[in-house]
PDB file of N, CA, C and O in Angstrom:
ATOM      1  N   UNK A   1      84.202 -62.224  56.012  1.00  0.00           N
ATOM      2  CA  UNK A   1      84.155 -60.984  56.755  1.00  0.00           C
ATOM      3  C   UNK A   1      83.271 -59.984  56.006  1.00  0.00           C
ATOM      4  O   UNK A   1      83.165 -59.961  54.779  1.00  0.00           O
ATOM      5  N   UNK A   2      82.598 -59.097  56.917  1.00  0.00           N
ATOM      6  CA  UNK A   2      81.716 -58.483  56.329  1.00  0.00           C
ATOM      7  C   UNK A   2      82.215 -57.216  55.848  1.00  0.00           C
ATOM      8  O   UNK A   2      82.996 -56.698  56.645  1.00  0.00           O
ATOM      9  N   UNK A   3      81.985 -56.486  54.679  1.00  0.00           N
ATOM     10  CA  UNK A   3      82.398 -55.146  54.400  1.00  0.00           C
ATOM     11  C   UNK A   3      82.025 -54.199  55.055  1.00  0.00           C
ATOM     12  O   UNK A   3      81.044 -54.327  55.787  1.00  0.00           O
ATOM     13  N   UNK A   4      82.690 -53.036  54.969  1.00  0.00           N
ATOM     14  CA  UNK A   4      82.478 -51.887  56.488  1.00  0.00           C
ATOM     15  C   UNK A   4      81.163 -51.513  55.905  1.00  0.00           C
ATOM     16  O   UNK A   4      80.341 -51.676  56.806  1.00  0.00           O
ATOM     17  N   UNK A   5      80.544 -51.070  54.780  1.00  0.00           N
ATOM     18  CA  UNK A   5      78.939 -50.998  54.530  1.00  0.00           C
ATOM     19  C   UNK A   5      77.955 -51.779  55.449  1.00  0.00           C
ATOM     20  O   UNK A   5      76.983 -51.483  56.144  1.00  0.00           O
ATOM     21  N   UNK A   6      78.672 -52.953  55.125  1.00  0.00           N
ATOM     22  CA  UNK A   6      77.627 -53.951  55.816  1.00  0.00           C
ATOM     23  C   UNK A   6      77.198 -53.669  57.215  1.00  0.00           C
ATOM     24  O   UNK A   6      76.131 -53.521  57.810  1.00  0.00           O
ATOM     25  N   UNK A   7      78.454 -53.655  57.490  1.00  0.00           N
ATOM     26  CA  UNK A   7      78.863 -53.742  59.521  1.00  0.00           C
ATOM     27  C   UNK A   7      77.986 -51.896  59.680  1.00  0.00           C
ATOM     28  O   UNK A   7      77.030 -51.845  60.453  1.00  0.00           O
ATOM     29  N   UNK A   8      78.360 -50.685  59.002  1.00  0.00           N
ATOM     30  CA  UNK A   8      77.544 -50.047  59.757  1.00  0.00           C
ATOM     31  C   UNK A   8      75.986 -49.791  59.241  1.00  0.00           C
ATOM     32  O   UNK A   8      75.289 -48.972  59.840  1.00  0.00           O
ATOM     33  N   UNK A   9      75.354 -50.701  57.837  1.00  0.00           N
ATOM     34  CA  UNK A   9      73.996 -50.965  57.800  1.00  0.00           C
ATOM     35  C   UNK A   9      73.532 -51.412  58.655  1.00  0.00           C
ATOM     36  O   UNK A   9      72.456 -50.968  59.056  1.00  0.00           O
ATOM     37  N   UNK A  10      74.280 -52.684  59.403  1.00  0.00           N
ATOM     38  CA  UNK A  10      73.883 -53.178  60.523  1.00  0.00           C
ATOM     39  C   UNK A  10      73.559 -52.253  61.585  1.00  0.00           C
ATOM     40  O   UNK A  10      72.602 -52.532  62.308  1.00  0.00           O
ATOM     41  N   UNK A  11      74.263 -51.117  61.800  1.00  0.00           N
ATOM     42  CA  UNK A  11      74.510 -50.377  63.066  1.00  0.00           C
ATOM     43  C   UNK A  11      72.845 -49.346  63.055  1.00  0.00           C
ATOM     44  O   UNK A  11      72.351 -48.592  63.894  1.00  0.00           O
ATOM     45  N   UNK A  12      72.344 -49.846  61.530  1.00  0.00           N
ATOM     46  CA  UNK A  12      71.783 -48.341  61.435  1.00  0.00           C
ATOM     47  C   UNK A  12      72.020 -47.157  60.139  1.00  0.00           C
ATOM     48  O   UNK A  12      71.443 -46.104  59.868  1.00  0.00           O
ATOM     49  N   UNK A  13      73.001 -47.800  59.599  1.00  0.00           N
ATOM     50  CA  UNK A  13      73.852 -45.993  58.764  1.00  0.00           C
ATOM     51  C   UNK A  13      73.627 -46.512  57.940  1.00  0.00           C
ATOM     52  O   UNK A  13      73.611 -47.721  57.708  1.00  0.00           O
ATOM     53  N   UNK A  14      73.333 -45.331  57.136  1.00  0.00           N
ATOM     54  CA  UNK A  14      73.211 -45.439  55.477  1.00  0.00           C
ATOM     55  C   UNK A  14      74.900 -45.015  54.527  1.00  0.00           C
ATOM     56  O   UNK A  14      75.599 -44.087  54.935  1.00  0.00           O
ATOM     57  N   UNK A  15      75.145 -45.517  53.787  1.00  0.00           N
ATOM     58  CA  UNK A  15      76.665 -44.685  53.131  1.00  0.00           C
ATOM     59  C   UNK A  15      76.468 -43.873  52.475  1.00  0.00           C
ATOM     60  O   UNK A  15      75.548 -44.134  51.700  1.00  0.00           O
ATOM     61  N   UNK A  16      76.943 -42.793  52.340  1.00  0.00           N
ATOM     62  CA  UNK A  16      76.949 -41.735  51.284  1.00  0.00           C
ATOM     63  C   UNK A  16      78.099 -41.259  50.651  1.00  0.00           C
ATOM     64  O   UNK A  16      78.876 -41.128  51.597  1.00  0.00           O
ATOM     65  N   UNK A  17      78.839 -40.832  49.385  1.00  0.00           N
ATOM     66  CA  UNK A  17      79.832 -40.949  48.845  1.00  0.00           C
ATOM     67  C   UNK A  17      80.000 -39.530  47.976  1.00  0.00           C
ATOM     68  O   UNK A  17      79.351 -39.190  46.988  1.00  0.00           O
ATOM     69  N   UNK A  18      81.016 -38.851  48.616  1.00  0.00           N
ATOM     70  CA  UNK A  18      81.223 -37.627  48.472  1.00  0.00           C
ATOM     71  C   UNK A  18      82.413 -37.241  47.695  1.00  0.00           C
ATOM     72  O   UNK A  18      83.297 -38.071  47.912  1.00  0.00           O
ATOM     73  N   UNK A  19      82.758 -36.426  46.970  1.00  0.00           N
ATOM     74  CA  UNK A  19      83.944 -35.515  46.018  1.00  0.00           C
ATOM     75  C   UNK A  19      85.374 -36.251  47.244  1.00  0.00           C
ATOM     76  O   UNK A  19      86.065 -37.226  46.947  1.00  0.00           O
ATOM     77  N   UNK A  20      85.472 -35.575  48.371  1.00  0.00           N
ATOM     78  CA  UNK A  20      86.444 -35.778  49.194  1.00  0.00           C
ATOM     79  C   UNK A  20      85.965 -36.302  50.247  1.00  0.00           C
ATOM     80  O   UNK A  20      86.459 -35.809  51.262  1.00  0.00           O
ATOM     81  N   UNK A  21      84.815 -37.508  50.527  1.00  0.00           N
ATOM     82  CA  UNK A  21      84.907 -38.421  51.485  1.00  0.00           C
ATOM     83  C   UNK A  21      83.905 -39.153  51.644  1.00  0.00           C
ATOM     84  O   UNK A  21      82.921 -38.906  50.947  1.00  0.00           O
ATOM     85  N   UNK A  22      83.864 -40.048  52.415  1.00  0.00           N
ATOM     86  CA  UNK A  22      82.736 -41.502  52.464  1.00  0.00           C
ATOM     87  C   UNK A  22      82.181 -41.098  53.849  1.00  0.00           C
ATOM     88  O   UNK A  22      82.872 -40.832  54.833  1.00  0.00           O
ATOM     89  N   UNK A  23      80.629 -41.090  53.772  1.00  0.00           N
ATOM     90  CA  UNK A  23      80.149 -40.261  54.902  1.00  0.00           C
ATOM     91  C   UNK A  23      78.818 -41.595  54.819  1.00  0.00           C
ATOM     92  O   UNK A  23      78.245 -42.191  53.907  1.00  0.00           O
ATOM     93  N   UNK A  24      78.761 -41.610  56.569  1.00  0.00           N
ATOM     94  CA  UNK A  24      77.724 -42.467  57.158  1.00  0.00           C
ATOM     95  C   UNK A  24      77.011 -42.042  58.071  1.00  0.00           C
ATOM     96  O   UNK A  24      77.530 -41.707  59.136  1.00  0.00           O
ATOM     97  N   UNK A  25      75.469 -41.945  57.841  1.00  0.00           N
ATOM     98  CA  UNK A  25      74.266 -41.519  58.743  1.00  0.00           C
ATOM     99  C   UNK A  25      73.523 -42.278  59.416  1.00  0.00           C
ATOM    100  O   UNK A  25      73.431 -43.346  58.810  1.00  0.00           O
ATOM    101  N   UNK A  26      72.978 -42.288  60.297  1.00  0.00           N
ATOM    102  CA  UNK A  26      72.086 -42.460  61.389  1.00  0.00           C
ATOM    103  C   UNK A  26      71.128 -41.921  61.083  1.00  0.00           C
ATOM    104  O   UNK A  26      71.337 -40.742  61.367  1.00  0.00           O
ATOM    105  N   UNK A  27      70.135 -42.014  60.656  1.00  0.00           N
ATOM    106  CA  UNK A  27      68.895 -41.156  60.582  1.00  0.00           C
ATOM    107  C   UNK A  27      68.174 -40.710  61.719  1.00  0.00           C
ATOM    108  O   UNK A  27      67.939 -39.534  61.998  1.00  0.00           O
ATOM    109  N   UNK A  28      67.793 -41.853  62.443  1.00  0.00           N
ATOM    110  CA  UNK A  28      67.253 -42.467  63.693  1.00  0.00           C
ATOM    111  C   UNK A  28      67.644 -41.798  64.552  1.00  0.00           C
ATOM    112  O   UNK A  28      66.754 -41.195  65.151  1.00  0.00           O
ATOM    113  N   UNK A  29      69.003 -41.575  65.009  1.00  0.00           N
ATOM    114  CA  UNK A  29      69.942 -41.057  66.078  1.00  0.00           C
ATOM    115  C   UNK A  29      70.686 -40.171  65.729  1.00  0.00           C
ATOM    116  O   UNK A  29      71.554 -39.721  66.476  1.00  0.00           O
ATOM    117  N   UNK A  30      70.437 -39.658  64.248  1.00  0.00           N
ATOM    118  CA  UNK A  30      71.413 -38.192  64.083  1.00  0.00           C
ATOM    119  C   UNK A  30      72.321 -38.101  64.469  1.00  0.00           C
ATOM    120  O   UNK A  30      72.727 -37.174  65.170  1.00  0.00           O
ATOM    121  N   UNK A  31      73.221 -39.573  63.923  1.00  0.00           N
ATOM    122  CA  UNK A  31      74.909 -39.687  64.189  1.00  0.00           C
ATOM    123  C   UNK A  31      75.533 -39.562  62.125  1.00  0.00           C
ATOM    124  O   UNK A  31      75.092 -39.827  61.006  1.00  0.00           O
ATOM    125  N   UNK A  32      76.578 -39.075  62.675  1.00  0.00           N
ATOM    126  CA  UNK A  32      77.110 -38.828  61.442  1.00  0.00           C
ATOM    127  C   UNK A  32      78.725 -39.438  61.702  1.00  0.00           C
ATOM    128  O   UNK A  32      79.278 -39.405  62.801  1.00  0.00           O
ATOM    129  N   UNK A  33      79.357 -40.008  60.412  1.00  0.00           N
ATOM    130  CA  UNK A  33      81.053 -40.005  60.516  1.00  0.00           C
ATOM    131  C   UNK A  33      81.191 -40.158  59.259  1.00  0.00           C
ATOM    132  O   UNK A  33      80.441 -40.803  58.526  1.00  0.00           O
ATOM    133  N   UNK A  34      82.461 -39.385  58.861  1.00  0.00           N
ATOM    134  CA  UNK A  34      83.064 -38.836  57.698  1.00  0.00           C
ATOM    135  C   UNK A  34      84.432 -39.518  57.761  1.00  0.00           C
ATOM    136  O   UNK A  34      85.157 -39.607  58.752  1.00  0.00           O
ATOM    137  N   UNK A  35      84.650 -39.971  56.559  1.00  0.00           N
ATOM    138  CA  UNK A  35      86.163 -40.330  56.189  1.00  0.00           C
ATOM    139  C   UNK A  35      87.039 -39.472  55.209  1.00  0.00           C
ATOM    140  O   UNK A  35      87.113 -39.727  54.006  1.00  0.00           O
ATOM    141  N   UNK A  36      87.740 -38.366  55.859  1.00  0.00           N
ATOM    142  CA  UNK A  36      88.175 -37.563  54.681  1.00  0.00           C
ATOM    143  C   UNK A  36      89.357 -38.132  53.890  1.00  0.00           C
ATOM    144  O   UNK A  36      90.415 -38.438  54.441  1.00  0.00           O
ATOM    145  N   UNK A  37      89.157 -38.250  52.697  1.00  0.00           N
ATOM    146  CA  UNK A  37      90.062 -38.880  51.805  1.00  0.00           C
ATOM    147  C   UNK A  37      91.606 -38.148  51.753  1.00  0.00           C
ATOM    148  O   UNK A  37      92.707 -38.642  51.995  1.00  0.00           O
ATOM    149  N   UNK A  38      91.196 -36.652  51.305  1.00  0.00           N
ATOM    150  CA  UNK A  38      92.480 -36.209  51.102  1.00  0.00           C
ATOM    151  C   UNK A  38      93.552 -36.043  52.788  1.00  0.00           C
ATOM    152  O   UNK A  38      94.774 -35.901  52.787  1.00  0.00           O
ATOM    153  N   UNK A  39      92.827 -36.102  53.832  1.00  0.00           N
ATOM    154  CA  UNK A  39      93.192 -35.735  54.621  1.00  0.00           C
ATOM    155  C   UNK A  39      93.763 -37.235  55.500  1.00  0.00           C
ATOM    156  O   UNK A  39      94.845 -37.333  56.078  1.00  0.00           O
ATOM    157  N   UNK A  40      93.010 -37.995  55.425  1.00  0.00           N
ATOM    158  CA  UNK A  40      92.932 -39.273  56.116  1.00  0.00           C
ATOM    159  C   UNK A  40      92.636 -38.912  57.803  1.00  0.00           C
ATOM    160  O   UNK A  40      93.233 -39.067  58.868  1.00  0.00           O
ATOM    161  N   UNK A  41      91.693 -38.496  57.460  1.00  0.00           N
ATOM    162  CA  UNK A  41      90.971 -38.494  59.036  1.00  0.00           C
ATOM    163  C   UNK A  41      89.499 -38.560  59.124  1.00  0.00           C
ATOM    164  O   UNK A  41      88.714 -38.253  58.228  1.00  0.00           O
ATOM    165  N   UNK A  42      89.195 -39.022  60.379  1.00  0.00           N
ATOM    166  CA  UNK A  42      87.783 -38.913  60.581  1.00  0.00           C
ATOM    167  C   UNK A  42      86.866 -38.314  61.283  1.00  0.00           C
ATOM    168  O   UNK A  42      87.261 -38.128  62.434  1.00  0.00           O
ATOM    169  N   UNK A  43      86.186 -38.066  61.159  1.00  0.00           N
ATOM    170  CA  UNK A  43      85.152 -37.118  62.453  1.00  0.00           C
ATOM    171  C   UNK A  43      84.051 -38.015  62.499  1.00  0.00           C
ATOM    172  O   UNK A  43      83.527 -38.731  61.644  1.00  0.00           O
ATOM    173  N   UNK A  44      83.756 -37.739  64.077  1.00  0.00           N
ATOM    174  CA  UNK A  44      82.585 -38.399  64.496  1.00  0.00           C
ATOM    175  C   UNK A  44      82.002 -37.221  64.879  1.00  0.00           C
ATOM    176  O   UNK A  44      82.422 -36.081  64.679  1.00  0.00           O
ATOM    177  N   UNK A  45      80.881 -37.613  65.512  1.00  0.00           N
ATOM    178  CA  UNK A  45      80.367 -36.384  66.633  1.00  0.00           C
ATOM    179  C   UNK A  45      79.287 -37.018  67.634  1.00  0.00           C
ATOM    180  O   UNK A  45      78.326 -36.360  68.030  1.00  0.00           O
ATOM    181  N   UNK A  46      79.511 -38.303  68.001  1.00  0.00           N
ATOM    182  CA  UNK A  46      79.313 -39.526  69.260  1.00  0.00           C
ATOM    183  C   UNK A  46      79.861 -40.032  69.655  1.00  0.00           C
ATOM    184  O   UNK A  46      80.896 -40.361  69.076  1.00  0.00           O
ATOM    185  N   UNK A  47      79.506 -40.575  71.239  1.00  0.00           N
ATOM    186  CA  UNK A  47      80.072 -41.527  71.440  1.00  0.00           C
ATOM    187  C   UNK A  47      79.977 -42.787  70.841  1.00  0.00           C
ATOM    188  O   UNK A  47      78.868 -43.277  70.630  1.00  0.00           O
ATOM    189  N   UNK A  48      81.279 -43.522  70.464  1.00  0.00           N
ATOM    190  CA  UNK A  48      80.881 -44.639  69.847  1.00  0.00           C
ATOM    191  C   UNK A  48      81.069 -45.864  71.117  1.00  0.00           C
ATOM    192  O   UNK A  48      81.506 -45.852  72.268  1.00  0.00           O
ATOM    193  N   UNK A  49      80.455 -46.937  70.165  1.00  0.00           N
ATOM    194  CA  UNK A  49      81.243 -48.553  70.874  1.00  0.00           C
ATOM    195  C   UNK A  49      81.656 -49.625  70.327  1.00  0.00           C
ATOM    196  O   UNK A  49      81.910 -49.482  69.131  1.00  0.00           O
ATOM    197  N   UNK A  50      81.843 -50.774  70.792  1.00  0.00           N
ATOM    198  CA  UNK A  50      83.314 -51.007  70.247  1.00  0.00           C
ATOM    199  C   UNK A  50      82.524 -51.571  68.693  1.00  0.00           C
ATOM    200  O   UNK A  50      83.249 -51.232  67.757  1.00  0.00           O
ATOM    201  N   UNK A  51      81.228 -52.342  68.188  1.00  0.00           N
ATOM    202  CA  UNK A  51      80.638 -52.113  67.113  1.00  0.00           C
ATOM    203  C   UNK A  51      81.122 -51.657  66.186  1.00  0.00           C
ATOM    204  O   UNK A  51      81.833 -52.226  65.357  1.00  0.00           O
ATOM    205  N   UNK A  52      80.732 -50.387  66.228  1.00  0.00           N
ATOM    206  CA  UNK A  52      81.072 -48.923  65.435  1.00  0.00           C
ATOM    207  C   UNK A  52      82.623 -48.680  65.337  1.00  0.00           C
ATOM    208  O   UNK A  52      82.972 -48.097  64.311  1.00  0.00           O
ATOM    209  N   UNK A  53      83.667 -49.045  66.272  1.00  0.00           N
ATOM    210  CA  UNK A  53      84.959 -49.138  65.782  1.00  0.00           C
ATOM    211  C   UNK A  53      85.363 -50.042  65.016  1.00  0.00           C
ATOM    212  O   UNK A  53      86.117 -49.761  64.084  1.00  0.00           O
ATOM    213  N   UNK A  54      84.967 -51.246  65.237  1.00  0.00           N
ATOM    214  CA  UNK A  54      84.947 -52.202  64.299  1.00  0.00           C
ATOM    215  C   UNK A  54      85.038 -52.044  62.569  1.00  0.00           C
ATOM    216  O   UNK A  54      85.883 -52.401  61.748  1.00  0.00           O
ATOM    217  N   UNK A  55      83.320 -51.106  62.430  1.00  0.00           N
ATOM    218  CA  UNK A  55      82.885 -50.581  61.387  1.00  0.00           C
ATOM    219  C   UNK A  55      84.248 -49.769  60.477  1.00  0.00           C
ATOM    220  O   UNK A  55      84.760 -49.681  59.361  1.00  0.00           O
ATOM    221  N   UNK A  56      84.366 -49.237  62.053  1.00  0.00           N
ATOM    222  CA  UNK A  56      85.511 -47.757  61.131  1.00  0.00           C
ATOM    223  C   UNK A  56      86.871 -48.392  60.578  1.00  0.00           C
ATOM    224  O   UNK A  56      87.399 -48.242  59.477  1.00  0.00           O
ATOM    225  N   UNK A  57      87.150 -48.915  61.343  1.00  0.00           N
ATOM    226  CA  UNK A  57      88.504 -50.125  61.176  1.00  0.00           C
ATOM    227  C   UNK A  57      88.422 -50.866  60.079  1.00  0.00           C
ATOM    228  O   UNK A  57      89.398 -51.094  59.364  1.00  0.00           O
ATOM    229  N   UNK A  58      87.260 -51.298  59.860  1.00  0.00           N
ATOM    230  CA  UNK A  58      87.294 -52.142  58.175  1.00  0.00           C
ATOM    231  C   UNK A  58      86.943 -50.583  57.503  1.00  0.00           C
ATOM    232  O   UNK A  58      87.488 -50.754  56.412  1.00  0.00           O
ATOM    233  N   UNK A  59      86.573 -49.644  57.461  1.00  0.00           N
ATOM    234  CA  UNK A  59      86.752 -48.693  56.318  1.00  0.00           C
ATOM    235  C   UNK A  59      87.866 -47.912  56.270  1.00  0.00           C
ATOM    236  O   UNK A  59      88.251 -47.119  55.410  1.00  0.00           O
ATOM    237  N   UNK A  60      88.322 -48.241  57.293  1.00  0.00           N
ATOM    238  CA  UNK A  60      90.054 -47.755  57.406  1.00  0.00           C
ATOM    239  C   UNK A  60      90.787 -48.631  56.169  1.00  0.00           C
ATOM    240  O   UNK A  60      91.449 -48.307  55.183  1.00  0.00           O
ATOM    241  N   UNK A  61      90.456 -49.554  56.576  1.00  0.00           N
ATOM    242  CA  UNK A  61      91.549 -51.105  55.817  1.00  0.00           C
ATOM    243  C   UNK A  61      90.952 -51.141  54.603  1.00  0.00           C
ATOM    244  O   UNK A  61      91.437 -51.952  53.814  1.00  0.00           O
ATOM    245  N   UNK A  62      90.007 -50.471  54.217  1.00  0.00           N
ATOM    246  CA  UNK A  62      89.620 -51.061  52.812  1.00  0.00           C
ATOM    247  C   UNK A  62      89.564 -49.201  51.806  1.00  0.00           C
ATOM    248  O   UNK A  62      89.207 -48.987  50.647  1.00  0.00           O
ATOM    249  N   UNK A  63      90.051 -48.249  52.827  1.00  0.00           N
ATOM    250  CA  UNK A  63      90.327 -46.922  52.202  1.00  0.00           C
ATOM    251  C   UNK A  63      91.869 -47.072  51.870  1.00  0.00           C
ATOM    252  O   UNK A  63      92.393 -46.131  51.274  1.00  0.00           O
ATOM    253  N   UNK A  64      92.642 -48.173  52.203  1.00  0.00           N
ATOM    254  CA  UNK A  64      94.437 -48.155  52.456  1.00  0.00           C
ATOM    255  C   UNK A  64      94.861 -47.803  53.225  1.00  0.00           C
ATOM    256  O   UNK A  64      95.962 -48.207  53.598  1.00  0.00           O
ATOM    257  N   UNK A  65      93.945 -46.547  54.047  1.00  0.00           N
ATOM    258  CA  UNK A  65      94.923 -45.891  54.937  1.00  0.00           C
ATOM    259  C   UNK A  65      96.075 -46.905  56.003  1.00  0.00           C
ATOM    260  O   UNK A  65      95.927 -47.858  56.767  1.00  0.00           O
ATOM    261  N   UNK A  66      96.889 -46.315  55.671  1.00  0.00           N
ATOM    262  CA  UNK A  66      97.628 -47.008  57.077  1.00  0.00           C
ATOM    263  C   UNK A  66      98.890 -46.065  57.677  1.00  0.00           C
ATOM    264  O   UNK A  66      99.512 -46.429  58.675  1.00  0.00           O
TER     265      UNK A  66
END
């Protein structure tokens, strides 16, 4: 199985790794999503599909959250 890096390199996104969260860009399409650590939530600001949930779901599972 592929790591959630992988799955949204694939999509396009680059990772970026922040004080309080793991943040993924779109350059191309000027999509952004944030994983806030202390908070355990995420923001998008697209529509996604099912791909990209995929993506989020393995960085869910591999942040612990549950």
């Amino acid at each position: 199985m592929k790591s959630a890096r992988e799955m949204f390199e694939d999509l396009g996104f680059e990772q970026e790794f922040h004080i309080a969260c793991v943040k993924y860009y779109n350059k191309e399409k000027d999509r952004y999503i944030w994983f806030f650590q202390d908070t355990k939530t995420i923001e998008i600001i697209f529509d996604i599909d099912m791909k990209v949930l995929q993506a989020i779901n393995q960085q869910v599972n591999e942040l612990g959250w549950k």
